[in-house]
N, C-alpha and C positions, 0 to 999 in steps of 0.2 A: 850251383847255388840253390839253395830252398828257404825261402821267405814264408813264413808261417805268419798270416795275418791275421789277426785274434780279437773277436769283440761279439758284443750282441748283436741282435738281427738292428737292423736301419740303425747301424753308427756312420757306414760308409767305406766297410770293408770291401765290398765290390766294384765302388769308383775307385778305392789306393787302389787295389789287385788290374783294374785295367790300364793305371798311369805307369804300373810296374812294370805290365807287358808291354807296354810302347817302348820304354826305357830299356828295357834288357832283351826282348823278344821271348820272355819268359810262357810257359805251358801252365793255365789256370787252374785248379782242382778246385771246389767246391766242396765242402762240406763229406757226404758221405758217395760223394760221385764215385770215386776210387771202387766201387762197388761192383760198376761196371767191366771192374780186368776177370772176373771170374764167377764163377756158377754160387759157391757158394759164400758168406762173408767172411770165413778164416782165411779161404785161400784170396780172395780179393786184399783182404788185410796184409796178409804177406807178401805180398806182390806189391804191393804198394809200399809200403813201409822198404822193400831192396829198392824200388824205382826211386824214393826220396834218399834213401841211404847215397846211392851211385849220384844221385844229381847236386848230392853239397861238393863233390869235386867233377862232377864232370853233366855239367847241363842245367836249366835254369827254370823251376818249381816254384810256382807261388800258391802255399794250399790257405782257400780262406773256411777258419776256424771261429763256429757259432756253440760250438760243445763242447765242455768241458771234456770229455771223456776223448775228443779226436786230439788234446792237446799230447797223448803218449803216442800217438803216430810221429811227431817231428822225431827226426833224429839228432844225435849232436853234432854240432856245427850250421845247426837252421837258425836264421834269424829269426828273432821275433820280434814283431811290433803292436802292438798293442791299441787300437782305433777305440776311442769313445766319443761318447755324445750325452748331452746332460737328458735327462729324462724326458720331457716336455718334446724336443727332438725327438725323440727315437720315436714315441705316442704321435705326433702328428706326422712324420713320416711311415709311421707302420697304420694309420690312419690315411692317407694317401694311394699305397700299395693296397688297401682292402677296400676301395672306390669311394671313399667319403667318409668308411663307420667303421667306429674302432668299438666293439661289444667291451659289456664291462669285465668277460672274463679275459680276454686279450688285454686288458688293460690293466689288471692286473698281475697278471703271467709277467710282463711288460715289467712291471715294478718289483716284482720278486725277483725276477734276473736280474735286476740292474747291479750292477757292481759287481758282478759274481765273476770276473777275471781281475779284479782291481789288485791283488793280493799276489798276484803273479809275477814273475821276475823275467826282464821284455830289456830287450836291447834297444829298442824305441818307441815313444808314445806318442803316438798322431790324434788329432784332435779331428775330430770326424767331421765339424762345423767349419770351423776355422784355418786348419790345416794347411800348408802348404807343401803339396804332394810334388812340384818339381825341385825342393827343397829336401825333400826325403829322399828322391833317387839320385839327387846328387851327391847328398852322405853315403848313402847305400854303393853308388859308384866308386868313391873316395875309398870308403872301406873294404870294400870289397879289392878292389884292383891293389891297393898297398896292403891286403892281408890284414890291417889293423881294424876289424870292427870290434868295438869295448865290449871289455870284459862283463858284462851283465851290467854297465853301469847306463845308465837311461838316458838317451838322449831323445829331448823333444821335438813335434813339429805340429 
């Protein structure tokens, strides 16, 4: 199994990624970590991209996605879910994480990202605020275990 969890920085892609692991005993990848299987970045990429290919049928991958550009690592048959958070959220949490000060250029970096996975087609969208994440692992278990997880049709939490 490979859960590809997808959002901007402080939605709360790393608190679902760690309730995922409790859940399944799943292996977390970060962002551009994957970097690590090799000297250079093609062969790290390759290598990573067979490790996610082998783990939608045999082993269990949660990679959390901040970059558009990692979303062509998932392979087919990864789930995706999609974590947001309304703007205001993400600025005082990415104001929190930076010890008190959020600069105006982080602040707007901040705002030009927003939305910029919205458009994207996600098997689940979790609400990064509000969410209830022992709610998504038990869809996630349901689905998974009966092989029925929806066809790209969206289901919330």
């Amino acid at each position: 199994m490979v859960i590809g969890i997808i959002g901007e920085n402080c939605t709360g892609k790393s608190t679902l990624a760690e309730e995922i692991k409790k859940a399944f005993g799943s292996e977390i990848v970060t962002g551009k970590d994957y970097l690590r299987l090799a000297k250079s970045e093609g062969e790290a990429s390759a290598l990573f991209r067979k490790k996610l290919e082998q783990a939608v049928s045999d082993g269990s991958i949660v990679y959390v996605i901040s970059e558009p550009e990692q979303l062509g690592l998932l392979p087919e048959g990864a789930v995706r879910i999609l974590v947001s958070a309304d703007l205001d959220t993400i600025k005082a949490r990415f104001k929190t994480r930076m010890h008190g000060n959020l600069p105006a250029p982080v602040a707007r970096m901040l705002e030009k990202k927003h939305g910029m996975f919205d458009g994207g087609t996600y098997d689940y969208r979790f609400d990064g605020v509000n969410g209830d994440a022992a709610a998504l692992c038990e869809a996630l278990k349901g689905g998974i275990l009966s092989c029925s997880l929806p066809e790209r049709s969206t289901r919330r939490f």
